[in-house]
C-alpha positions in Angstrom: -16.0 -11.6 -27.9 -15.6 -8.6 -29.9 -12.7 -8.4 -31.5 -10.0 -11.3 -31.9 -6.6 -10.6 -33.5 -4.0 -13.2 -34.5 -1.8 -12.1 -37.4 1.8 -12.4 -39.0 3.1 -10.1 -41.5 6.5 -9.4 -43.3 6.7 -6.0 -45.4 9.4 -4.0 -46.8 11.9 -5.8 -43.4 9.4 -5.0 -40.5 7.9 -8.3 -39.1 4.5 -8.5 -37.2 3.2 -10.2 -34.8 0.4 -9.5 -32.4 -2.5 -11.4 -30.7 -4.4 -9.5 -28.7 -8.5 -10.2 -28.0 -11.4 -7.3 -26.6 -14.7 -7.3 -25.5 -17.3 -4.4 -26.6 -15.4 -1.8 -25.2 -12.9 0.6 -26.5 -9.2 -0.7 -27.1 -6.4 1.3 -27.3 -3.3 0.4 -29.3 -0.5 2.4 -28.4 3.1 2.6 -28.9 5.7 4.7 -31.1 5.6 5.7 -34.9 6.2 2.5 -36.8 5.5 0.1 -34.1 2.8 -1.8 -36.4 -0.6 -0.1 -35.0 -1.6 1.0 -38.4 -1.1 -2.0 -40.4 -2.8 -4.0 -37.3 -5.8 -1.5 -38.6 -5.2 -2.0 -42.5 -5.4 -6.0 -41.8 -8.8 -5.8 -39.8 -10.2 -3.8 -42.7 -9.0 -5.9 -45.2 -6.4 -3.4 -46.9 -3.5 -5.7 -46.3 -3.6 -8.9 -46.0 -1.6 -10.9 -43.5 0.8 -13.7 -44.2 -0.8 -15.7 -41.6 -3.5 -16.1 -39.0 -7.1 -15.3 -38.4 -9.7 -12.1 -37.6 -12.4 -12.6 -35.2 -15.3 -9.9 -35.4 -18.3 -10.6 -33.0 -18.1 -14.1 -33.9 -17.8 -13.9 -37.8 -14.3 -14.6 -39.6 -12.8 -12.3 -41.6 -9.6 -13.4 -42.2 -8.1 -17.3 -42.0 -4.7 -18.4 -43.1 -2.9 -21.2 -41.3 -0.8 -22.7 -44.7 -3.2 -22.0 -47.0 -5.9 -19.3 -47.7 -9.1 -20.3 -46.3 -11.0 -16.3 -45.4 -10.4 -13.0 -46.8 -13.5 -11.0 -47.0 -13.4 -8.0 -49.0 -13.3 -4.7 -46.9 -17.2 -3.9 -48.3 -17.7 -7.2 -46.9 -16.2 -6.8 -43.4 -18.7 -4.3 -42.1 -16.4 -1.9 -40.7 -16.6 2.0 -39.8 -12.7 3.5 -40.4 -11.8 7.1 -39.9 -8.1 7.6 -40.9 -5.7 10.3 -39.7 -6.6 12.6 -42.2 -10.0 11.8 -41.9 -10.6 11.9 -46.2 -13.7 14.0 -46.4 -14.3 14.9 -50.1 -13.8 19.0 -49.9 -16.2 19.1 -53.1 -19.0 17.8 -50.4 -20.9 19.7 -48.5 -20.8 17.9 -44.2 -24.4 16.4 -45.3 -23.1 15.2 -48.2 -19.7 14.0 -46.8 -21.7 11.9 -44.2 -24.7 10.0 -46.5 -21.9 9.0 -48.6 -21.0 6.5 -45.6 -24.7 5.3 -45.8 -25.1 1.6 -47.1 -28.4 1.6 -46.6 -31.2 2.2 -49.3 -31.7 5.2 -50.9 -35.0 6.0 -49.1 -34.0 6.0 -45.8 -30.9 8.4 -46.6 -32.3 11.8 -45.7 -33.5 10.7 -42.5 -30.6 8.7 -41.5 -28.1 11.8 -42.4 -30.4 13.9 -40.4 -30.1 11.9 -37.6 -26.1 11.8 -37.3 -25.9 15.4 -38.3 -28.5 15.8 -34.8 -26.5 13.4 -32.9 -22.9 14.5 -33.3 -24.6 18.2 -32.8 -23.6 19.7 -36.6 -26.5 19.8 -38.1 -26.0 23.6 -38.3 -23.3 22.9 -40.4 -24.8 20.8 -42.8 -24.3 22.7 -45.6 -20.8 23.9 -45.4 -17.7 22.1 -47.0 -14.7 21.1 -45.1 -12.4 24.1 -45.8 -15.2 26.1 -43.7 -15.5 24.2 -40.6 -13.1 24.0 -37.8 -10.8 20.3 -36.8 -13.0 19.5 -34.0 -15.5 19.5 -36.4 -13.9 18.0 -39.2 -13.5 14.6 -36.2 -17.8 15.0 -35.9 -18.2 14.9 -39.3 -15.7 12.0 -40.4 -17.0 10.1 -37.2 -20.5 10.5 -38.3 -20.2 9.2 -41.7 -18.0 6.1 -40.2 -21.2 5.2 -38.2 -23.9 5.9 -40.3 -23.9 2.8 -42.2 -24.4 0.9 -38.1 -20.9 -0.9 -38.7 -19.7 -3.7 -36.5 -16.8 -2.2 -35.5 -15.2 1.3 -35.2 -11.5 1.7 -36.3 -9.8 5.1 -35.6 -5.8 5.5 -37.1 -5.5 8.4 -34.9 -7.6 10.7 -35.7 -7.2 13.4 -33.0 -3.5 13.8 -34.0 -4.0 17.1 -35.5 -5.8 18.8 -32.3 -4.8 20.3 -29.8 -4.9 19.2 -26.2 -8.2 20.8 -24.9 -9.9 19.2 -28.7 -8.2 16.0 -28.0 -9.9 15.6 -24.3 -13.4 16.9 -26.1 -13.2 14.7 -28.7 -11.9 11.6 -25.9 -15.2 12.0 -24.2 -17.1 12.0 -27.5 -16.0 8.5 -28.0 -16.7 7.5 -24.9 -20.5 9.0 -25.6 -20.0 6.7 -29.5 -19.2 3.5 -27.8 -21.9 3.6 -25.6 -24.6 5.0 -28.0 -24.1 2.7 -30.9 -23.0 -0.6 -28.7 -19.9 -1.3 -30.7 -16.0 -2.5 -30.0 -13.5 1.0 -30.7 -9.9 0.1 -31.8 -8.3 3.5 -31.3 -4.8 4.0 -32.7 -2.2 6.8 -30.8 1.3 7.1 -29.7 -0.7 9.7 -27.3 0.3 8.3 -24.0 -2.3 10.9 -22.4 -4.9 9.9 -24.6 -4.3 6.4 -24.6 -4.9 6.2 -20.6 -7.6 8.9 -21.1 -10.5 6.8 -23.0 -9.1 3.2 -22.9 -11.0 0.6 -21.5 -7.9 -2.0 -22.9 -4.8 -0.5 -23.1 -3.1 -3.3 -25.9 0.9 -1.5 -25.9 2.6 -1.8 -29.0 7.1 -2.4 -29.7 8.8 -3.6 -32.7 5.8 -5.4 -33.6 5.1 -7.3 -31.1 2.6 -6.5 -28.0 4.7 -6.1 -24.8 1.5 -5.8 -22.7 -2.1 -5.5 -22.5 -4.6 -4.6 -19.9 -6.8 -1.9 -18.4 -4.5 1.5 -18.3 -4.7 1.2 -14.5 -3.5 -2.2 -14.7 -0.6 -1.2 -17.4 0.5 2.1 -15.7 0.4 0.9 -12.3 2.0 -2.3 -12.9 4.2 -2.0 -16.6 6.2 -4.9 -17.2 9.2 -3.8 -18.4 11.1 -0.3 -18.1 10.6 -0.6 -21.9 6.5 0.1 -21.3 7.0 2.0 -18.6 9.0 4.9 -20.6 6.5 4.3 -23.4 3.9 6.1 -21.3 6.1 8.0 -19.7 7.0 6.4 -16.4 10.4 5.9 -14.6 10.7 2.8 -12.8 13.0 3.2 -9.7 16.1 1.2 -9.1 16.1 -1.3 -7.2 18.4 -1.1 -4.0 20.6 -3.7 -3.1 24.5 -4.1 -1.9 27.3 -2.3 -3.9 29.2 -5.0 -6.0 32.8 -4.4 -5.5 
């Protein structure tokens, strides 16, 4: 398993409550603005904690509460790579710089290690530029790069490709594809992107109210959506059904 999610959560009137379980593989959690996809992130990093529940990663517990408290790991503790939606690169740092500050590794491997990413993400010519000077496809490399650096356990995105255009958002889709299988990791990718969503999902895990209204592969989820309510999330009209006139 790589990823298990149980969690209940009151805050400021919204309630949430989701279970939802993925293998290594890239989940999608999609729905509108305000559905509950971000704090679902915040709690799996341990920046909120839930009222109740538990947090699975690859077999390790990082969150148990079922009356009392019993697990909560610090988010240093958790072992996870997070890129938020405005991706927080320090503009005083150069893209080197920005990316061996994700390193938690010791100080001798550094150089090499940065050098690597910088290599593998295919920047390395822009090592020493800040971020004003460098475009938002590249921005995404570099703020994916320094997520990754430190070999987390899992990869949490709160979209990140909002910002981009459509032909960035496709490069960047198959990037992540490329990350997933590179560094052998589960993805949790946050969008209300239906296009996106059915684009790179190997789970599509749909999002309303706080709640999950359905989950499976986005073949399985577009072909088959449960409710007209998930079908005209992504899009989708579902036809009426014919039958006799009432009179």
């Amino acid at each position: 398993m790589g990823l298990f999610v149980d969690i209940k959560k009151r805050l400021n009137g919204f309630s949430l409550d989701v279970q939802w379980r993925m293998d290594n593989e890239i989940a999608v959690v999609f729905g509108h603005s305000g559905a509950g996809k971000s704090l679902t992130l915040k709690a799996i990093a341990g920046l909120m904690r839930p009222d109740e529940g538990a947090i699975v990663a690859r077999g390790r517990t990082l969150f148990e509460r079922n009356g009392r408290l019993r697990v909560d790991l610090p988010p240093q503790k958790r072992h996870m790579g997070y890129v938020f939606q405005d991706l927080a690169l320090f503009p005083h740092m150069t893209v080197r710089e920005n990316i061996a500050f994700g390193l938690k590794a010791k100080h001798g491997r550094q150089s090499g290690e940065t050098e690597r990413m910088l290599k593998l993400f295919h920047i390395e010519g822009l090592a020493g530029r800040y971020p004003r000077e460098i475009s938002g496809g590249q921005k995404q490399r570099v703020a994916l790069a320094r997520a990754l650096i430190g070999r987390p356990g899992v990869l949490l995105l709160d979209e990140p490709f909002s910002a981009l255009d459509r032909g960035l958002r496709d490069e960047m889709g198959r990037l992540l594809v490329d990350v997933r299988r590179e560094f052998g990791i589960p993805v949790v990718l946050v969008t209300h992107d239906a296009g996106e969503a059915r684009a790179v999902a190997d789970r599509l895990i749909v999002y309303s109210g706080g709640r999950v209204v359905q989950t499976g592969s986005p073949e399985e989820v577009t072909g088959r959506p449960t409710s007209d309510e998930v079908a005209a999330l992504l899009g989708q009209v579902i036809p009426q059904k014919t039958g006799s006139a009432s009179v």
